[in-house]
LUMLOFI-13743 format. One record per residue (C-alpha): y negated, z, x. Coordinates in steps of 0.25 Angstrom, whole numbers. Layout:
BEGIN
((Y Z X)) ...
This chain:
BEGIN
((-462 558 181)) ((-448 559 177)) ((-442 543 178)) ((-426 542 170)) ((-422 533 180)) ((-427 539 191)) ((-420 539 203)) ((-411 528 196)) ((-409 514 206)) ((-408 500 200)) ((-406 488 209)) ((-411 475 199)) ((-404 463 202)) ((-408 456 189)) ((-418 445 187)) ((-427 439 175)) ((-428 449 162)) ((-417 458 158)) ((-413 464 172)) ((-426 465 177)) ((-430 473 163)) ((-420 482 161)) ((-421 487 176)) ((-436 486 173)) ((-433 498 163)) ((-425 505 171)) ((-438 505 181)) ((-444 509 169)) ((-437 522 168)) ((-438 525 182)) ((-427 517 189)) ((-428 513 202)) ((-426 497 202)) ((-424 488 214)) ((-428 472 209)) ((-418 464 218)) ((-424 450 218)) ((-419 435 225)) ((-427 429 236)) ((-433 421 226)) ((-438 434 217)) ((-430 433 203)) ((-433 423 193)) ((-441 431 183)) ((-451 431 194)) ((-452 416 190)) ((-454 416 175)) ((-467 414 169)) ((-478 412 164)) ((-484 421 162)) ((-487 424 178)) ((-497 434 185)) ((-501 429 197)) ((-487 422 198)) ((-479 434 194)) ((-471 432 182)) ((-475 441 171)) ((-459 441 167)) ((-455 448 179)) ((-466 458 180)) ((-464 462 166)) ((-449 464 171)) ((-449 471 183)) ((-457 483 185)) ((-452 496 191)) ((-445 488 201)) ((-445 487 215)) ((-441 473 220)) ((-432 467 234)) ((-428 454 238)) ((-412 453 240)) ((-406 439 244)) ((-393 443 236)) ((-387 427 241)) ((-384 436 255)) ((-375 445 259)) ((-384 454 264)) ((-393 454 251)) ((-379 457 243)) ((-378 469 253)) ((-391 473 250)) ((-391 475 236)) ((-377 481 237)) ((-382 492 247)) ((-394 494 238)) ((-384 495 225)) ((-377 508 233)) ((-391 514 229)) ((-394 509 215)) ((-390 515 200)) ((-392 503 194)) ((-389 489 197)) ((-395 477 187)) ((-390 462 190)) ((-392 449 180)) ((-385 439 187)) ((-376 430 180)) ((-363 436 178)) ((-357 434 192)) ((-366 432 200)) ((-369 445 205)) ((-354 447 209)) ((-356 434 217)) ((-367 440 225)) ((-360 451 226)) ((-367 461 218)) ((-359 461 207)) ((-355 473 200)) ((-341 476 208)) ((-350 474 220)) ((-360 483 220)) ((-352 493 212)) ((-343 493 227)) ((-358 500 231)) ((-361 509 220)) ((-351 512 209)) ((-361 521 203)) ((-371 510 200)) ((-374 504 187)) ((-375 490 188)) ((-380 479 175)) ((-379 466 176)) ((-386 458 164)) ((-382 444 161)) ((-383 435 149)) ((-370 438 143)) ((-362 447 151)) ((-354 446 164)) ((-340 447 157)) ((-338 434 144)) ((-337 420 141)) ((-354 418 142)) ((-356 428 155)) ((-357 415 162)) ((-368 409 156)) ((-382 411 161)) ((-391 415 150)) ((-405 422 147)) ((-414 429 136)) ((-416 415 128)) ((-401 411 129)) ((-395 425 124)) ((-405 424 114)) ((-398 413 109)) ((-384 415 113)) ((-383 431 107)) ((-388 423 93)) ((-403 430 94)) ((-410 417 94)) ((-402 415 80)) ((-412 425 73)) ((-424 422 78)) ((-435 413 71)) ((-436 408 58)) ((-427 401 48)) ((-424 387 52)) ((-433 388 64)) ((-430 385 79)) ((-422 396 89)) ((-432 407 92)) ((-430 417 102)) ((-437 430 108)) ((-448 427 115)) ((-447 438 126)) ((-433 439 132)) ((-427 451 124)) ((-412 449 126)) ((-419 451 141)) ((-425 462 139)) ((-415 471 126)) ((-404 468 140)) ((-415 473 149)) ((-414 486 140)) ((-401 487 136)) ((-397 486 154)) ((-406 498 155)) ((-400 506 142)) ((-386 502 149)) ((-389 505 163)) ((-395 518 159)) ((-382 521 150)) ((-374 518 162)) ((-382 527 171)) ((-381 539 162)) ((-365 536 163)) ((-366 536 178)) ((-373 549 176)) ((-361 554 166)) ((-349 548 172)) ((-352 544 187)) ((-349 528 185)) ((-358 516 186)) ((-353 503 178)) ((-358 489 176)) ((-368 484 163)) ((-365 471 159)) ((-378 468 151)) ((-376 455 142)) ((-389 450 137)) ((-380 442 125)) ((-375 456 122)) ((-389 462 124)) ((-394 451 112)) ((-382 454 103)) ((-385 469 103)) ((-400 466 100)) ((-395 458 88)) ((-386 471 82)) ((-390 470 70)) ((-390 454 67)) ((-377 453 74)) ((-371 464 65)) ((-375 460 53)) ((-370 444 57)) ((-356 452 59)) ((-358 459 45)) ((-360 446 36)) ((-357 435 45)) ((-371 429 41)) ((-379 423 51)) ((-393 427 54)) ((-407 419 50)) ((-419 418 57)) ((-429 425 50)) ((-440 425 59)) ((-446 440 57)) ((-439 445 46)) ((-427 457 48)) ((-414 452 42)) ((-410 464 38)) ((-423 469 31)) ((-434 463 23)) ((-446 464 24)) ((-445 465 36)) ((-452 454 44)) ((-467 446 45)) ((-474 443 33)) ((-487 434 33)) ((-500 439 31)) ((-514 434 27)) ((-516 432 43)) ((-503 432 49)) ((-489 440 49)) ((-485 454 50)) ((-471 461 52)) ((-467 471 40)) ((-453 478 38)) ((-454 484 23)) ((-439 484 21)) ((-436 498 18)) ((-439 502 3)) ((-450 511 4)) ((-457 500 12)) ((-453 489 4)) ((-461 497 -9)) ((-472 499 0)) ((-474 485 3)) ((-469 481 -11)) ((-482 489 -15)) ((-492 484 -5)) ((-491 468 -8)) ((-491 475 -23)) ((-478 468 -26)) ((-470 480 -32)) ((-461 472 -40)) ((-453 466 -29)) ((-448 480 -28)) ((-440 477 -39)) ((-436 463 -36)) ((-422 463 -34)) ((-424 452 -22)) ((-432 464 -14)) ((-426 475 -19)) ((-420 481 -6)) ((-420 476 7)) ((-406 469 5)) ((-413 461 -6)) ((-425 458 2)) ((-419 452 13)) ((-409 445 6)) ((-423 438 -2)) ((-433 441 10)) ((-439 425 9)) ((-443 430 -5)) ((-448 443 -1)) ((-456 436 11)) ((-464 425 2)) ((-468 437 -9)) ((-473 447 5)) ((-480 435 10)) ((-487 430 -2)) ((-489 447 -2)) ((-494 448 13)) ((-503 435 14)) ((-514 443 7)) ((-517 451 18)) ((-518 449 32)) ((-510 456 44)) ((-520 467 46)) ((-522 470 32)) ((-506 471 29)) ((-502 479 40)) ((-514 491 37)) ((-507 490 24)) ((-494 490 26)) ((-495 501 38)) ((-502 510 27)) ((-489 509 17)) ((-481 513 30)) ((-473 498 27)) ((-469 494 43)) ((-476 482 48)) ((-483 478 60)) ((-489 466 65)) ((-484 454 71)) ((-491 456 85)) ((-494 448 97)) ((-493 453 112)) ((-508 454 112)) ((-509 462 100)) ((-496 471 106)) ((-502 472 120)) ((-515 480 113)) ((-508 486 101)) ((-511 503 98)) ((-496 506 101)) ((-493 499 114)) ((-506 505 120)) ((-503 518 114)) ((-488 515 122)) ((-496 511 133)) ((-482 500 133)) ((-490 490 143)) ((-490 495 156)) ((-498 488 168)) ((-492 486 181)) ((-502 481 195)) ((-494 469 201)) ((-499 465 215)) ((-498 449 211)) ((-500 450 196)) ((-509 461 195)) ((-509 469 182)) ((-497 467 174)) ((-495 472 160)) ((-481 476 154)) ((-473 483 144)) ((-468 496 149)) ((-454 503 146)) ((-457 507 131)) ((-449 520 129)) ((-456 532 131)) ((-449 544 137)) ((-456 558 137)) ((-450 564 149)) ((-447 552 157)) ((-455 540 156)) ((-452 528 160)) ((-464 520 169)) ((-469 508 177)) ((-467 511 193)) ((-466 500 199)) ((-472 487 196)) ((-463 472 196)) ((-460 470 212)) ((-465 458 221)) ((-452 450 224)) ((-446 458 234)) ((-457 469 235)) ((-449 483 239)) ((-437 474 248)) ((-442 482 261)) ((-444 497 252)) ((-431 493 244)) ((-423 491 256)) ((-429 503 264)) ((-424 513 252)) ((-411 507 254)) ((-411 512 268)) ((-412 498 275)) ((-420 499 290)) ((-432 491 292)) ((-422 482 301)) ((-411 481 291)) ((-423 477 280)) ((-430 468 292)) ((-417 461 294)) ((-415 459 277)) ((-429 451 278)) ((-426 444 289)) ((-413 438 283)) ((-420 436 270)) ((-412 444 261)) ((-424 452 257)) ((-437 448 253)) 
């Protein structure tokens, strides 16, 4: 089988969630990646609960595709190691706090001096250049500090954030949408160049269209809790037994449901004429659906609503997701044989491709599993390797 990154070498220096994913996905689609892990393992390996036989679901979900090696990067020798390995590798992934990897001495300008062909990303929280690339942050915090957290909840209600780390993970895919731009560039021009992924700029791009229209009126968002501030309805609206999500903003689906609730005359009330109108009066709108909606229950509404073509869906939990028609149809959950947590479930790359799909390989590694394979693909001797253990810069 065909694989787009095939024969394409990463070296994964990263730790915790957006490295590890974004050189997950570039295992994905065929990559070969090289984990690179501290003595001590990296410190996702820590987080949890949840934990399968003491292995942190967080870093299995994270790290498949990958083959792992130990490197003592606080020596010399360690250094000289992953800049020899560099020589050999496309791709070179960091997400140490801005200068840190130039004190080690595996910096950009360092390893470029080994292979000025190489693409090399380093992600940190806000960049390595500016007056915050100093400042430790991660996915909470940049939730916070790029203004997300501002949107998120209800009216007068506490700071809410995402629940899973998605500034993490939108910078996981924007590294592999850049580092696969740069490799076509490579193939184009003959040059490697540095990525300097900001997870703060990564949040701000996510938030297009809020920021844009902040910049166009100068008003500040509200929380809303569900509800789309450009479109209404467009948001959950209580049942007989619970909520479901409905987007009946456009006009011919706005009549639809109008005709549905048998309220045809707020077609002609001004308040809810348009979609401008309706957002501008959405509480309104909201208590006359409601009062509407309470009379049947979630089931019922959404066989109704589905028949009149009027988009809607309900508001699903992950035991109702992990069995849903579509995602066993997608076969999206795929399971991997861990030798210490056994049979582990995960989400798999979601893009299909019909010529070239992508595919799990490789399950997550044991810390420091392929050091001895790693190395010998490197062209180190048995005695060269020997003498690496005995000195304890491999594991």
């Amino acid at each position: 089988m065909s694989r787009i990154l095939k024969n394409i070498r990463v070296l994964d220096l990263s730790q915790v969630a957006a490295g590890p994913a974004c050189t997950m996905f570039l295992g994905d689609l065929g990559a070969e990646v090289i984990k690179v892990e501290p003595p001590s393992g990296e410190i996702a390996r820590m987080f949890g609960p949840p934990f399968i036989n003491e292995q942190s679901v967080t870093f299995l979900s994270l790290n498949r595709n990958k083959k792992g090696i130990v490197i003592d990067l606080k020596t010399a020798t360690g250094v000289d190691l992953v800049k020899k390995m560099s020589q050999e590798c496309d791709v070179f992934v960091e997400s140490f706090r801005p200068g840190v990897a130039d004190r080690l001495s595996v910096g950009y300008q360092h390893i470029k001096e080994q292979n000025p062909n190489l693409i090399y990303c380093s992600i940190s929280a806000y960049g390595q250049e500016g007056p915050w690339s100093h400042k430790p942050g991660v996915d909470g915090i940049v939730q916070g500090t790029s203004g997300l957290m501002s949107l998120l909840g209800i009216e007068d209600g506490p700071p809410c954030k995402v629940q899973i780390p998605l500034i993490d993970l939108a910078t996981a895919m924007l590294s592999a949408l850049s580092i696969l731009g740069a490799l076509f560039a490579r193939e184009r021009f003959g040059i490697g160049q540095r990525i300097d992924m900001s997870m703060y700029n990564t949040s701000l791009m996510l938030q297009q269209t809020s920021i844009s229209s902040y910049l166009a009126s100068g008003e500040l968002p509200r929380k809303i809790g569900s509800a789309a501030p450009y479109a209404c309805p467009n948001e959950a609206v209580l049942t007989k037994d619970g909520h479901i999500m409905i987007a009946a903003y456009q006009p011919d689906k706005w009549e639809a449901l109008c005709k549905l609730i048998e309220r045809e005359d707020l077609l002609g009330d001004p308040r809810f004429v348009d979609n401008r109108s309706r957002v501008l009066n959405r509480k309104e709108l909201m208590v006359i659906l409601e009062n509407a909606f309470r009379e049947k229950t979630c089931t019922e509404w959404l066989e109704v609503l589905e028949r009149k073509d009027v988009i809607c869906g309900p508001i699903a939990t992950y035991d109702g997701v992990t069995s849903s028609p579509q995602a066993i149809f997608d076969e999206i959950f795929t399971e991997i044989e861990h030798p210490l947590a056994g049979k582990i479930l995960m989400p798999r790359f979601g893009p299909k491709f019909s010529k070239t799909p992508a595919d799990v390989r490789l399950r997550p590694p044991l810390l420091g599993e392929h050091t001895r394979e790693i190395l010998e693909r490197f062209g180190y001797s048995k005695d060269e390797i020997s003498t690496l253990y005995k000195n304890k810069i491999v594991r």
